[in-house]
VOMIDO-444686 format. One record per residue (C-alpha): residue in one letter; x, y, z; residue number from 1. Coordinates in nm, 3 decimals. Layout:
BEGIN
ATOM resn       X       Y       Z resi
ATOM    A       X       Y       Z  NUM
...
***
This chain:
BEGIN
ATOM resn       X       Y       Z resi
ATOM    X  -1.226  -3.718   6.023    1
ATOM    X  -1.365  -3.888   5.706    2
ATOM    X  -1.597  -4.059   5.865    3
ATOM    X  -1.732  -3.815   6.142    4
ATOM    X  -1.770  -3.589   5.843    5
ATOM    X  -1.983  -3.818   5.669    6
ATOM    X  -2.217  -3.864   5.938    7
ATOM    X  -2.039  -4.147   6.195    8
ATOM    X  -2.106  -4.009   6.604    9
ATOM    X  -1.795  -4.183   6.707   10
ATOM    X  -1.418  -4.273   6.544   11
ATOM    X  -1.095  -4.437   6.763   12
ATOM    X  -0.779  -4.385   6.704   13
ATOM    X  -0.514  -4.578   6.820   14
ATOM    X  -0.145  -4.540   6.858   15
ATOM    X   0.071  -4.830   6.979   16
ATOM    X   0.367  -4.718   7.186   17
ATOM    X   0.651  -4.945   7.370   18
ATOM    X   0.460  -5.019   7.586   19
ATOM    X   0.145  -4.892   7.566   20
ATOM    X  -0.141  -4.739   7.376   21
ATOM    X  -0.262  -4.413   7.298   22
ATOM    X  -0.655  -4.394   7.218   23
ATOM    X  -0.852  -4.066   7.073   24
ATOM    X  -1.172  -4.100   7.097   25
ATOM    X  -1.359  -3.857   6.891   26
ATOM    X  -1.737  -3.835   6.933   27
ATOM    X  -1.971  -3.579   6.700   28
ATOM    X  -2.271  -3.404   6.858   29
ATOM    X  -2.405  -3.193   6.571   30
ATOM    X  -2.128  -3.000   6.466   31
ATOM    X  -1.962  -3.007   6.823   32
ATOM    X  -1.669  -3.283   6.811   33
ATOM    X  -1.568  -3.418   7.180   34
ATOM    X  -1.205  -3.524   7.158   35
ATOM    X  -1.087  -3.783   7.466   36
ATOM    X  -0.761  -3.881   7.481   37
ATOM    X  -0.689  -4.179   7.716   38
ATOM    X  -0.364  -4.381   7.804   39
ATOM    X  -0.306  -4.768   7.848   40
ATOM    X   0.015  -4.933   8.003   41
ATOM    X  -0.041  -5.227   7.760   42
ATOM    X   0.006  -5.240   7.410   43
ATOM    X  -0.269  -5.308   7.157   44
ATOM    X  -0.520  -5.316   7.491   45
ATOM    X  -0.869  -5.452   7.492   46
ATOM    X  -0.973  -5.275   7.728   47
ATOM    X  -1.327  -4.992   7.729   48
ATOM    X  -1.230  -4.616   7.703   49
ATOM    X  -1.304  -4.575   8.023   50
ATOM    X  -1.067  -4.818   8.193   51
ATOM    X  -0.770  -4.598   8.045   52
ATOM    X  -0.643  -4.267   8.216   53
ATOM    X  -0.832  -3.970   8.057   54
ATOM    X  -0.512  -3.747   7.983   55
ATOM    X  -0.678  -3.509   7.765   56
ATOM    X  -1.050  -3.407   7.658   57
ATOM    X  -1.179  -3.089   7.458   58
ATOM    X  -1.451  -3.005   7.279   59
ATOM    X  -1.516  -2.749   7.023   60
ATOM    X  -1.636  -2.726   6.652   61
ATOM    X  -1.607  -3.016   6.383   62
ATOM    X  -1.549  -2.797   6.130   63
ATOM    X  -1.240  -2.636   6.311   64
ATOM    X  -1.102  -2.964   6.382   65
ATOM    X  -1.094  -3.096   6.049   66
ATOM    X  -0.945  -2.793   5.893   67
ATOM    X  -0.681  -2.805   6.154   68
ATOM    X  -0.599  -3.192   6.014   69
ATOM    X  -0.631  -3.095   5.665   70
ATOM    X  -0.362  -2.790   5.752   71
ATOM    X  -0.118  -3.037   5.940   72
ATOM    X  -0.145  -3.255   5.615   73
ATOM    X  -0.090  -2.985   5.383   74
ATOM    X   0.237  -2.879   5.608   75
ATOM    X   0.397  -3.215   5.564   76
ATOM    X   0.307  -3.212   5.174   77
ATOM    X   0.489  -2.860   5.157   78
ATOM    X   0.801  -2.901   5.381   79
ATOM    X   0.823  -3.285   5.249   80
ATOM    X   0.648  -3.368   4.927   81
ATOM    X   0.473  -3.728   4.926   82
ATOM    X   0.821  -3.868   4.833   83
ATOM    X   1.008  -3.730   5.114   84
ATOM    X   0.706  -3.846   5.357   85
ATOM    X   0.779  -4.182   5.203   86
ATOM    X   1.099  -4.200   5.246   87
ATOM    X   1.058  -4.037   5.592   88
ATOM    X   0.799  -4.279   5.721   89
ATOM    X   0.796  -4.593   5.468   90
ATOM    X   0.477  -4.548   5.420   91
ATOM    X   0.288  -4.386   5.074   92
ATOM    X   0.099  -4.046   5.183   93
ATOM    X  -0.258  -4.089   5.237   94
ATOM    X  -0.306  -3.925   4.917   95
ATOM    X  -0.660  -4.052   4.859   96
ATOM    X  -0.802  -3.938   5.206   97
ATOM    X  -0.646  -3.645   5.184   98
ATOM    X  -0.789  -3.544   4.904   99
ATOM    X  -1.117  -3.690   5.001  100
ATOM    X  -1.104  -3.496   5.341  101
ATOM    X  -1.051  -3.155   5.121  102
ATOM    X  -1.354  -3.228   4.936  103
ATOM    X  -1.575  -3.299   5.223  104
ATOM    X  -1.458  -2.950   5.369  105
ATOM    X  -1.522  -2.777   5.062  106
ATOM    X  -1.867  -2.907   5.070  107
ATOM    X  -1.967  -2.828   5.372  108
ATOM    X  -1.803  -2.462   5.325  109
ATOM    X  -1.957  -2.446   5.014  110
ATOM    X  -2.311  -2.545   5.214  111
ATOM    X  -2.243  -2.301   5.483  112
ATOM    X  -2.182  -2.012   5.232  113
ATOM    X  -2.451  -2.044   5.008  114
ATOM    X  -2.767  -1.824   5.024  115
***
């Protein structure tokens, strides 16, 4: 979201299951954001977008897709706390992206609402 924020046209996301691998593919057009999901039989696959099954696409605003990941975030942070996500996961919060993410939407709230 960072990134496609800051300008990028296209971010990938990949999840590795057993077996198999979930790819989003997020793709900004202005401040429209296309969001394909696609599925792979084989882990950690090298294969193009397209050769996956599509199992999901959407489109609809930027702006209301990144508020909607900034809101998941801040749910974990409230029910959990950065030490229970820790200790939940293993893994630290992504404290600094968070935080950098909230900026960026501030910013561009902050852009949309001024005279």
């Amino acid at each position: 979201m960072i990134a496609l924020l800051r300008g990028a046209d296209r971010a990938t996301i990949r999840w590795q299951d057993e077996p198999g691998e979930t790819r989003w593919v997020l793709e900004r057009a202005g401040d429209e954001l296309v969001v394909t999901v696609h599925r792979f039989a084989a882990t950690y696959s090298h294969h193009d977008d397209a050769e996956g099954e599509r199992v999901f696409a959407a489109r609809g605003r930027l702006a209301g897709f990144a508020g909607q990941v900034k809101s998941q975030l801040d749910a974990v942070l409230a029910a959990h706390g950065a030490a229970g996500y820790r200790t939940r996961t293993g893994r630290e919060f992504p404290g600094g992206a968070y935080e950098r993410l909230a900026a960026l939407i501030r910013t561009r709230k902050a852009g949309r609402d001024a005279p």
